[in-house]
C-alpha positions in Angstrom: 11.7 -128.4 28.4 11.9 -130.5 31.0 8.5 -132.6 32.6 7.9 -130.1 35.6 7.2 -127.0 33.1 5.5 -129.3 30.9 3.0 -130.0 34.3 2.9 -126.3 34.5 2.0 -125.1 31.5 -0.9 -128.3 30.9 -2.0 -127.6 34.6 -2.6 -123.4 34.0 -4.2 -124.2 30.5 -6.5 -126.5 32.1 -7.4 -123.7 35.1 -7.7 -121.5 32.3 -9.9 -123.6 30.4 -12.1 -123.7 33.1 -12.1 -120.0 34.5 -13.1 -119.7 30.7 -16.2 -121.9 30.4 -17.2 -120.2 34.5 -16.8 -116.9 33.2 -18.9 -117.8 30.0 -21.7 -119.8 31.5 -22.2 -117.0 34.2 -22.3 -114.7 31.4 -25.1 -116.7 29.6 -27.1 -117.0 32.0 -26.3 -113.7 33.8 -28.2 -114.3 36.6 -28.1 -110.3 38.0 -29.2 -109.1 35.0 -26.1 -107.5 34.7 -24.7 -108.4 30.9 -28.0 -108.7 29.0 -30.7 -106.5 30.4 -34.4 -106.9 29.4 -35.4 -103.8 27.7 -38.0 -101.8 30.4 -41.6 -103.5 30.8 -42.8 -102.5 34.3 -45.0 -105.5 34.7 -42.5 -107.8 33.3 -41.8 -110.7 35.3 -38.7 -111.9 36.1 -36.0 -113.8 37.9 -33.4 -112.0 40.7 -31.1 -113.8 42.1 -31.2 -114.3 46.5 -28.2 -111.7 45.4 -30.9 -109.2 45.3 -29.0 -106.1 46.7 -26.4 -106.8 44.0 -28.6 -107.3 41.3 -31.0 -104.0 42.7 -27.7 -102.1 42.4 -26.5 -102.8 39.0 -30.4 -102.5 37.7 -30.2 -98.9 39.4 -26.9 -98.3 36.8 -28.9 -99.6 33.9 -32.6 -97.5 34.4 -31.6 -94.7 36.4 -35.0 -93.9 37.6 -36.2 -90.6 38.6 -38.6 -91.7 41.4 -37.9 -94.8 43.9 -39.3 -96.5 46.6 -37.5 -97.2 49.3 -38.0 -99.3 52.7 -37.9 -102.8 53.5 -39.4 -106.1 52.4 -43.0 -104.7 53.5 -42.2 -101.7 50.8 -40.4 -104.1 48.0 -44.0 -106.5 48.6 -46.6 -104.3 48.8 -45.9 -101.0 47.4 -46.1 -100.2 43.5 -43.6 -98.1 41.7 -46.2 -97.1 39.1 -49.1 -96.6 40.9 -51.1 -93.5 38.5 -50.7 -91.6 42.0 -47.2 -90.5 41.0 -46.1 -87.3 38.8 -46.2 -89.0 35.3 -43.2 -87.1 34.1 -41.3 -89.0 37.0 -40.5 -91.8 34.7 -39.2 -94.4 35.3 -39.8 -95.5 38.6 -38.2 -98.2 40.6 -39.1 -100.2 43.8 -36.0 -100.1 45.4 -36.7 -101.4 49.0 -34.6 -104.4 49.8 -35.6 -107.0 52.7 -34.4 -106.2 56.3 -32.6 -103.5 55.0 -31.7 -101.0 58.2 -31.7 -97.5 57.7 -28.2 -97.4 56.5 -28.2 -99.6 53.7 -31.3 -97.0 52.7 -29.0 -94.4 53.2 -26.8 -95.7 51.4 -28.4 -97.0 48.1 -30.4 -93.4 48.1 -26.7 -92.2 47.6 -26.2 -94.6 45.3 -29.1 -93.6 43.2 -28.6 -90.0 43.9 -25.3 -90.8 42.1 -26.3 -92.1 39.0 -29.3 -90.1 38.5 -31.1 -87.5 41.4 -34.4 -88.9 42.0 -37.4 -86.3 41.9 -39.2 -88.3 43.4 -39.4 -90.5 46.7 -41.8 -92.6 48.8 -40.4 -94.1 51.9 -41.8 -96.7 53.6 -40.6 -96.8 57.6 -40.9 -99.7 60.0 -40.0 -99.4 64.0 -37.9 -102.4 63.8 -35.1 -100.9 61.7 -34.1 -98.3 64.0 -33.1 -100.2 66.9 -29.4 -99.2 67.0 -28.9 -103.7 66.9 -30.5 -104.2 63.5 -28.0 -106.0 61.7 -26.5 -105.4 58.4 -27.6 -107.9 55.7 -25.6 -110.4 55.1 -25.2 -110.2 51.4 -24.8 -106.0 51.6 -21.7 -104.6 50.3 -20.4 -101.2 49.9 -18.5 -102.4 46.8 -22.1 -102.3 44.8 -22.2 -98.2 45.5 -20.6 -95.9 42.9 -20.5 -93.4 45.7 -18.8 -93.7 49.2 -20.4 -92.6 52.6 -19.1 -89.3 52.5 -20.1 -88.8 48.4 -17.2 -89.4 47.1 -17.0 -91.4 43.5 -15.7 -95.1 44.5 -15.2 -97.5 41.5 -14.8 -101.4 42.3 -15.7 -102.7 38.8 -12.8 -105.5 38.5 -14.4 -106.9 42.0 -17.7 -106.8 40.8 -16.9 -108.2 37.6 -15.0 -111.1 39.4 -18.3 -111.5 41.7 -20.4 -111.7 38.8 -18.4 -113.9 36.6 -15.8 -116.1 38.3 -17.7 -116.4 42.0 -19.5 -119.4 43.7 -21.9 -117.5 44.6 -22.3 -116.6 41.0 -21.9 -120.3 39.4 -25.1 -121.4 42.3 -27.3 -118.1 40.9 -26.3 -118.7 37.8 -27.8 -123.1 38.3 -30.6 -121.5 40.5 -32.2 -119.4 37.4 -31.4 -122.1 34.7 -33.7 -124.5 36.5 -35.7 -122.1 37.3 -39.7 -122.9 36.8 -41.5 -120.4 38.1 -43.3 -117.0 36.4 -40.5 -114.7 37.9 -39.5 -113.7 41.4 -39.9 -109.7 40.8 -41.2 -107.5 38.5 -38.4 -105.4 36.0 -39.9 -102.3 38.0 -38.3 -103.9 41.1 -41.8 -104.9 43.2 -41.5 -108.4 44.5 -44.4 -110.8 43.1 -45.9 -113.0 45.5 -45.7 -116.4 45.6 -49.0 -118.3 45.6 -47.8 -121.3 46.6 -47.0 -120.2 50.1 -50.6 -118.3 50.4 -52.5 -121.2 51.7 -49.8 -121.8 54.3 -48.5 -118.0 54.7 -52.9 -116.1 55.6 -54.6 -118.1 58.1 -54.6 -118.2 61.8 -52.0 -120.3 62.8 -49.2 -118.4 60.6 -50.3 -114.9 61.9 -49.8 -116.3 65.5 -46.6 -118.0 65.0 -45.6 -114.6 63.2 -45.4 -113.1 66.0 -43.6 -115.3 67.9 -40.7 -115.4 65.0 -40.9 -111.5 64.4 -39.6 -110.9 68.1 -36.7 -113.4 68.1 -35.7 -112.9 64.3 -36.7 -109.1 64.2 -37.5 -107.2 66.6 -34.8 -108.4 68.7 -32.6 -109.6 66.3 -29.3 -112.3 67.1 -26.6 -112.1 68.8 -28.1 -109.3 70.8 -31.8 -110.2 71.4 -31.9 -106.0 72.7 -33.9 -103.3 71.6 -32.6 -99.8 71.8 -33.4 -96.6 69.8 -29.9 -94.8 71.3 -27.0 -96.3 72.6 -25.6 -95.0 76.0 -24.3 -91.5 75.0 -28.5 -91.0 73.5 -27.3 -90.5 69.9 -29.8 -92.7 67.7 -27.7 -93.0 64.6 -30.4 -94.2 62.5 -32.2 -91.2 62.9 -29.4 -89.6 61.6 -29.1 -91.6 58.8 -32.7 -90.6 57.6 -31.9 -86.8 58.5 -28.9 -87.6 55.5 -31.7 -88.5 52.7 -34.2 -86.3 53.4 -31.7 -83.1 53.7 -29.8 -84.4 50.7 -33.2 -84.5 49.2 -33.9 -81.4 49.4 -31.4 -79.7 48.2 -32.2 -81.8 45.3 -35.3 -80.2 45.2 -37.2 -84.1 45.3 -40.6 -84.3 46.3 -40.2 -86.9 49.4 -43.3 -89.0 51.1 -42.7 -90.7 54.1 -45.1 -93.1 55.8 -45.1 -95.8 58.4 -45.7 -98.7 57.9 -49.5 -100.3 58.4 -48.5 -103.3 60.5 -50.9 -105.6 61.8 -52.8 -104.8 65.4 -51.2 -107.7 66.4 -47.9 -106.6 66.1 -49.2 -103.6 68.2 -50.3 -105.6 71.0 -46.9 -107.3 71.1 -45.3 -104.2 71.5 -47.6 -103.7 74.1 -47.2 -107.1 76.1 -43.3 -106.5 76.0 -43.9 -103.3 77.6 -42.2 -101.3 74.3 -45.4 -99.0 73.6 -43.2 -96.2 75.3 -40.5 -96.9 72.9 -42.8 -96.7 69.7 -44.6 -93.8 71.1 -41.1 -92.5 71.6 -40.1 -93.0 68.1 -43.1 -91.4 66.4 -42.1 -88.2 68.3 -38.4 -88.5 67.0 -39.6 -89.0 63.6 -42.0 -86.1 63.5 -39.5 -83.7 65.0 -36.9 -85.1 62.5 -39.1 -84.1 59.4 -40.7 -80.9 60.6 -36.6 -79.5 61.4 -35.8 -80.6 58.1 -38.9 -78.9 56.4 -38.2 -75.8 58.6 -34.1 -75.8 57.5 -35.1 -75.9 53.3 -38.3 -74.1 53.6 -38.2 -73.0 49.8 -38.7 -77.1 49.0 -41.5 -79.0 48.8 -42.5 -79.8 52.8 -42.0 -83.3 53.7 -45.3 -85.2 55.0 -45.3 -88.2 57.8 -48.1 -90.8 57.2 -49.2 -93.4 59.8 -50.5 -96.3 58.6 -50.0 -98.3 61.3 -51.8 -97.6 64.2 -55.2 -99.2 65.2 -58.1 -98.9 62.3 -60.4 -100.6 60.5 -57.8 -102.8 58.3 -55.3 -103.4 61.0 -58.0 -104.5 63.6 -60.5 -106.4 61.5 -57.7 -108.3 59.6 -57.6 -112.0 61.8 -59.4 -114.9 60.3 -61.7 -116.0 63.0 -61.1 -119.1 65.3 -64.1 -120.8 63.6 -62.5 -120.3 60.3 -58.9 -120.2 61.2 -57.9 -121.3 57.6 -59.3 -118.8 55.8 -57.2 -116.4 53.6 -56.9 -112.4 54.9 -57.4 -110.0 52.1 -54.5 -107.9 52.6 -51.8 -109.2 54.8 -49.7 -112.4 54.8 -48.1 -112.2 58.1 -47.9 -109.3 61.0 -45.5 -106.9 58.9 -46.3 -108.1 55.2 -49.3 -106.8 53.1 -49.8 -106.9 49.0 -49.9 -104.7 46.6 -54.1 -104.2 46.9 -53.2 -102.4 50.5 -50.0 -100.6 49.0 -52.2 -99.1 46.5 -55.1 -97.8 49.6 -51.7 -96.3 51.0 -51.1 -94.6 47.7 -54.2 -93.0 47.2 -54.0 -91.4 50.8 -50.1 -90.6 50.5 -51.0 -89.0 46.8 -54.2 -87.7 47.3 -55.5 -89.8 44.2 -59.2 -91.4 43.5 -59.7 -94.5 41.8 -63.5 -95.5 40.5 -64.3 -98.4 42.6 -62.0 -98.3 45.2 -62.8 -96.7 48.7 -59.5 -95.8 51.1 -61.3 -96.5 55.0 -61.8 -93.3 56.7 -59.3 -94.5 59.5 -56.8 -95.6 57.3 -53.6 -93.2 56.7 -53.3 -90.3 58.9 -50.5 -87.1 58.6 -49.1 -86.8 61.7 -47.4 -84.1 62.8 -46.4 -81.7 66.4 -49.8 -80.7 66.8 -51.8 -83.5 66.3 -49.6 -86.6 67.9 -51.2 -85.8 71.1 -54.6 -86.2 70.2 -53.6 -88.7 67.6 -51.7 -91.1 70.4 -55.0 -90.7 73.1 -57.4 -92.2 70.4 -55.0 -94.6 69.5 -54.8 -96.3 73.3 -58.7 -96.0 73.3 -58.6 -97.8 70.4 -56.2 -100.4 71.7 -58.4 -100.7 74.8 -61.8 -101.5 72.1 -59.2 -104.1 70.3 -58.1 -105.9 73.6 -62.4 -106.3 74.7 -63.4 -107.1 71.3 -60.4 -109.8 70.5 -60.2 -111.3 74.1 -59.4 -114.8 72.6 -57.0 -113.7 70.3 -55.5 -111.1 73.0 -55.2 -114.3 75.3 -53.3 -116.4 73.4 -51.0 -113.9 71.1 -49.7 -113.3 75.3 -49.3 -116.7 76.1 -47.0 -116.7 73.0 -45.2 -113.5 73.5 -44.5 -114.1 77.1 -42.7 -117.5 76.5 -40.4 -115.5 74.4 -40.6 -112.5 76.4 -39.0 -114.9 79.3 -36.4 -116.0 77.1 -34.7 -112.6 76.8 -32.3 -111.4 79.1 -32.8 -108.1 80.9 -30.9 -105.2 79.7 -30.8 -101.1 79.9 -30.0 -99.2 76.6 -27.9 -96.7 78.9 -25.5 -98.9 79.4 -24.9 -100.6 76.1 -22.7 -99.9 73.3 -24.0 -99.7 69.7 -24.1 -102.4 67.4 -24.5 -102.1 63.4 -22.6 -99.6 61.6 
């Protein structure tokens, strides 16, 4: 055996030493929760990794819930999988929303869970932003996590998954991240996010809600590289509708009892749609969403009909929900920013959305409203009153929230979604 195969075989045994202690810390520590579980406790707290649509995905393998919640990061914060609203033979029940998640990664995790076990039931949480045609896939989404492809077909990628959760950087850093690791948890096992209460002080005053808004246009509404908003792209198909259409039809023929509601963002997020001139838009898509649901209820008529909520118009939470300028520091009682809200608001929408009464605590009158052909009208009319009662009332706020909209709002180039091609999927 001459000294160049000797190299060899030394220089693979070493590699292989090392793959070996990789794969076995990462096993360990198991930082998706992938190889040692923790045995169900809704209200346990835990860690998940930044991996979280990776770690969501194999958690859905291991509980195979029978109702979910799905939406974005304004779902995964505020909205409670076990909430005494839901059927209680619906058990377990998972919080599957996922942050910035557009309305195919939805689409596509619902097949996912539809694969491993059919939900009964669903709550949907839906926010404006996510159906302009530009909303970006997340970076760390990957079709490799579903056991189903687009079109339903049985996909298996275990070997890469097994690689990305054993042998990958981005495994070794998760895997350092929750060994050091000091804080109570980062979710609960039922898949709600906990909030972190360091970040309160600087997250519910004055100053962050303003610069919110600011951030939400250039990171969110208008997301990069694009900085465009468009419900359809130049032919008028709004894929993301369609994506929607796909759960709730595949839904029903499941026979699953499906909620949907919008969002309650804050009036101030409202007013920014209105200072960018995009009221028409979300007008627009409250139409498209009601006529979406009501064709759907009409094609499966022997299921359970589908309701629309709307959460998110002007009322007494989103429009009394501003610390004042003479108290700009102190904390709001439901919302942390423009689009965020906890878990005390999730449960008001709850209550409404389930029709359920808990001693002590009163839902506003104004608050949650089932919209639908015959009432948008009316509904949209007392919403600009109410705008108009906001804009007199809040003249301070009003003045500088368009100061800081307008600086952005000068930033963005003009553009016409007729004449654009689709970005996203």
């Amino acid at each position: 055996m001459n000294d160049y195969i000797k190299f060899l075989i030394i220089f693979f045994l070493s590699v292989g030493q090392v793959l070996v202690v990789i794969v076995g810390f990462n096993w360990w520590v198991d930082p998706y929760g992938v190889f040692h579980p923790a045995e169900y406790n809704p209200k346990k707290p835990v860690w998940m990794s930044k991996q979280l649509r990776l770690a969501k995905a194999y958690r859905l393998k291991q509980l195979k819930p029978q109702g979910i919640v799905m939406g974005t990061s304004s779902s995964q914060l505020g909205v409670d999988p076990d909430h005494p609203g839901w059927d209680k033979d619906v058990y377990p029940r998972y919080n599957l929303a996922l942050p910035g998640a557009n309305i195919y990664e939805t689409l596509r995790y619902f097949q996912h869970s539809n694969a491993v076990n059919p939900p009964r039931q669903i709550l949907i949480g839906l926010d404006f932003i996510v159906f302009n045609i530009f909303f970006p896939l997340s970076d760390d989404f990957d079709e490799s996590h579903m056991v189903v492809s687009l079109e339903g077909r049985a996909q298996d990628h275990s070997l890469y998954n097994l690689t990305l959760t054993l042998l990958s950087l981005s495994a070794v850093k998760a895997s350092q991240e929750k060994l050091f690791y000091r804080g109570k948890g980062t979710h609960f096992l039922n898949g709600r996010e906990i909030p972190q209460e360091k970040n309160l002080g600087s997250r519910n005053n004055r100053s962050a809600m303003m610069g919110s808004t600011t951030k939400y246009i250039s990171g969110l509404l208008m997301p990069p590289p694009s900085h465009r908003f468009c419900l359809y792209d130049e032919m008028g198909n709004g894929s993301n509708f369609q994506y929607l259409r796909k759960v709730l039809e595949t839904s029903k023929r499941n026979g699953a009892d499906v909620r949907l509601f919008i969002q309650p963002a804050h009036a101030y997020l409202l007013e920014l749609l209105r200072i960018l001139g995009m009221m028409k838009d979300y007008e627009k898509w409250q139409y498209e969403l009601i006529a979406l649901v009501e064709d759907v209820n009409e094609r499966y008529p022997e299921s359970r009909e589908t309701p629309l909520w709307d959460f998110g118009g002007y009322n007494s939470v989103t429009m009394t929900e501003v610390p004042p300028p003479e108290n700009p520091n102190r904390l709001m009682r439901w919302y942390g920013d423009i689009g965020h809200y906890d878990k005390t608001l999730g449960d008001l929408i709850q209550d409404r959305i389930f029709s359920f009464n808990q001693a002590g605590r009163v839902i506003p009158e104004d608050f949650g409203v089932q919209v639908s052909s015959e009432n948008i009208d009316r509904y949209q009319t007392l919403q600009k009153n109410k705008q108009k009662e906001y804009t007199q009332t809040y003249q301070e706020d009003i003045k500088e929230l368009t100061g800081r909209v307008n600086t952005i709002k000068n930033k963005i180039r003009p553009f016409d979604c007729h004449q654009v091609a689709t970005g996203g999927k």
